[in-house]
Structure formats: C-alpha cells, structure tokens
N, C-alpha and C positions, 0 to 999 in steps of 0.2 A: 320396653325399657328395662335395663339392666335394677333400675332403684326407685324406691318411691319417695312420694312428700312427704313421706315421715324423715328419712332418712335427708332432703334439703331441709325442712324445718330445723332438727338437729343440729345441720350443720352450721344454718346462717344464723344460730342463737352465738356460734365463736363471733360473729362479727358483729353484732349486741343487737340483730334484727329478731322480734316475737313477728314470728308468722307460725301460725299455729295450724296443724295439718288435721281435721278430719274426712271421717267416714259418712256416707251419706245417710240416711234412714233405712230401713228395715228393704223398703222395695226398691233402691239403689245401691245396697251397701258395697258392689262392686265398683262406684266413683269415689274417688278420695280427692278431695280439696285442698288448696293453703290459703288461709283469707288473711289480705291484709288489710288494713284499716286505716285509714288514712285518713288525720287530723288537718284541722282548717290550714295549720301553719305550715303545710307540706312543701317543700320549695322546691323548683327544678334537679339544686343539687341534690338533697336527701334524694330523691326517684332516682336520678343518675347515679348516684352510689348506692343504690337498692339494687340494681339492674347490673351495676358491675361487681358486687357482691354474687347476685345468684350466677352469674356467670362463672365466678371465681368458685362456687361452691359444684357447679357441673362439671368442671372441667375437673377437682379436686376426685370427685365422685368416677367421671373417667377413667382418671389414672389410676384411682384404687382398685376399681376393675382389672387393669392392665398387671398391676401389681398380681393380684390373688391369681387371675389365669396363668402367673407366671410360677408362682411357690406353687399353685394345683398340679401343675404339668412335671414337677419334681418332686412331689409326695405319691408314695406306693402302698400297697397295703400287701401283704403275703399271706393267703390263707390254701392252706392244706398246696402248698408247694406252688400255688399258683398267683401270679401277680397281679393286682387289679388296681387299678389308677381312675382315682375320683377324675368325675370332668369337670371343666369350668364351670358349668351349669349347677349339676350338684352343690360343689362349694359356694357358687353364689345365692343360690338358694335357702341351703344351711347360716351364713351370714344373712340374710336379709330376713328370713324367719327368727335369727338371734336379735335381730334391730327392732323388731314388730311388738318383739315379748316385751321387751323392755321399755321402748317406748308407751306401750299399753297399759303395761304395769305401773309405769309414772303418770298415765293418765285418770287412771282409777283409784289414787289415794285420795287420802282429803286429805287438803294442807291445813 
C-alpha cells in the first residue's frame, strides 16, 4: 500500500475518531497497528459511522495519490542540460517519510 496507519490515524482525528497507530516491539517493529477501543456504550451506529468514516478517509487517501502522481508527472528537474523527472514512487515516498517525522515527532513530546 501506497500509506500507512499513521497517515489513516491522522486523518480520522478530522472526523473526531482517536485511533491511535503504533509500532510493534523491537522483534516486530516492521507491523504497525491502529487500536481501537471500544466502550461499553458502543452502539451499532457509532461502528457504522467508524466504518464509513475509514472508508471515507481511504478513499481520501486514494485520490491524494492520484493527485501527487499527477503534479510528479509535470515537475522536472534540469541538471547539466539534461532533464530528469521524479516518479511517482519517489515523490510518494518523500511525502510518506515527511508524514512518519512528523507524526513521530508529535509522538515523543510530553504533553
């Protein structure tokens, strides 16, 4: 996949849901998680509007793919007379390591 659960956790905070995304331990640290929690009071509709929430936050997550492989495919770069054009790949990557710092760095203050 194009994004990780850092990057839905983030998103579904617009829609006032805490689901919180970590990292595994030291000898899984390549699974990432979003755990949610779920009180006694949880009713069919909250789950259904959880459920159409993350879906709304994928499909968001989608299109902003769609977006950036389309401005990547029209930025160039010119060095020494010759043209080189980031790919999708690279710019996605470059954004999704810009989302990791940032998120991580809001992970590790103390409030």
């Amino acid at each position: 996949s194009q994004h990780d659960e850092f990057e839905v956790s983030d998103m579904l905070r617009r829609f006032g849901w805490i689901v919180p995304a970590y990292t595994m331990p030291a000898d899984a640290q390549h699974v990432t998680v979003l755990r949610v929690v779920i009180r006694e009071d949880f009713s069919r509709t909250l789950a259904e509007r959880l459920v159409l929430d993350i879906t709304k936050v994928l499909h968001q997550l989608a299109a902003l793919s769609a977006n950036i492989s389309v401005v990547t495919s029209s930025e160039e770069k010119v060095k020494n007379g010759i043209v080189l054009k980031k790919t999708a790949l690279d710019t996605q990557r470059e954004i999704t390591d810009a989302w990791k710092k940032l998120v991580m760095a809001r992970k590790t203050k103390i409030c």
